[in-house]
C-alpha positions in Angstrom: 95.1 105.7 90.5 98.3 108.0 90.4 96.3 110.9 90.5 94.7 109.6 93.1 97.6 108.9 95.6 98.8 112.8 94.4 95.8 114.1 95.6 96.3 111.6 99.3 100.1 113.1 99.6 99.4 116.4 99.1 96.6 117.0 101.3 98.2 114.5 103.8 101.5 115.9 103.8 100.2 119.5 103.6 102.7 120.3 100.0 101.4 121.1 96.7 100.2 119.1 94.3 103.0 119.5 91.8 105.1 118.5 94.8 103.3 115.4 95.6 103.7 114.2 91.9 107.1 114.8 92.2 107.5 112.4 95.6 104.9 110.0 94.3 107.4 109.5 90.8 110.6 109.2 92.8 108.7 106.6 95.2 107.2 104.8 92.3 110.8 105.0 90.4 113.0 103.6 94.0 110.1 100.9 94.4 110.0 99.6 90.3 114.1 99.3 90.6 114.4 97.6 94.0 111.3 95.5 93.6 112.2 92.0 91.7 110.0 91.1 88.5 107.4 90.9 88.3 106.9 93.1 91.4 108.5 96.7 90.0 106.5 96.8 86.7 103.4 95.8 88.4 103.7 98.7 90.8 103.9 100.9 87.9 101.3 99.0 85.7 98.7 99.4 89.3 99.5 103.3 89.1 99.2 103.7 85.7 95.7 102.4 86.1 96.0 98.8 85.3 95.3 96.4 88.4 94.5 93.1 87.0 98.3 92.5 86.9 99.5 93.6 90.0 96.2 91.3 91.4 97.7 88.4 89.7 101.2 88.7 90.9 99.4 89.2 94.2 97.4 86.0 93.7 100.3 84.0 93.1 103.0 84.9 95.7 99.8 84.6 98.4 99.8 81.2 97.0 103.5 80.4 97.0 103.8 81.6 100.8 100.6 79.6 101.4 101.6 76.3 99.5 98.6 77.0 97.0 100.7 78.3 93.7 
């Protein structure tokens, strides 16, 4: 998925691709560190490829604002 969202800044923002990387890791890096648990490592686990966890902390704070968690 990181490659992906590379590829989406870089066209979008008209910069290279090497450029792009660079924004999308300091963006990543800001979000994981001002993000509380288990929100910044499942930001990183999402763009590292692995969505299941990011849909389960998902799941459960959609419950816990809609009294269902």
């Amino acid at each position: 998925m990181q490659d992906e969202l590379v590829k989406l800044v870089a066209d979008r923002a008209g910069i290279t691709e090497s450029q792009a990387s660079k924004a999308v890791e300091t963006v990543m890096g800001f979000l994981s560190e001002q993000l509380p648990e288990p929100w910044g490592g499942q930001i990183e686990a999402a763009l590292g490829g692995d969505v299941g966890g990011l849909t389960d902390a998902a799941s459960g704070l959609m419950g816990g604002l809609f009294g269902k968690g």
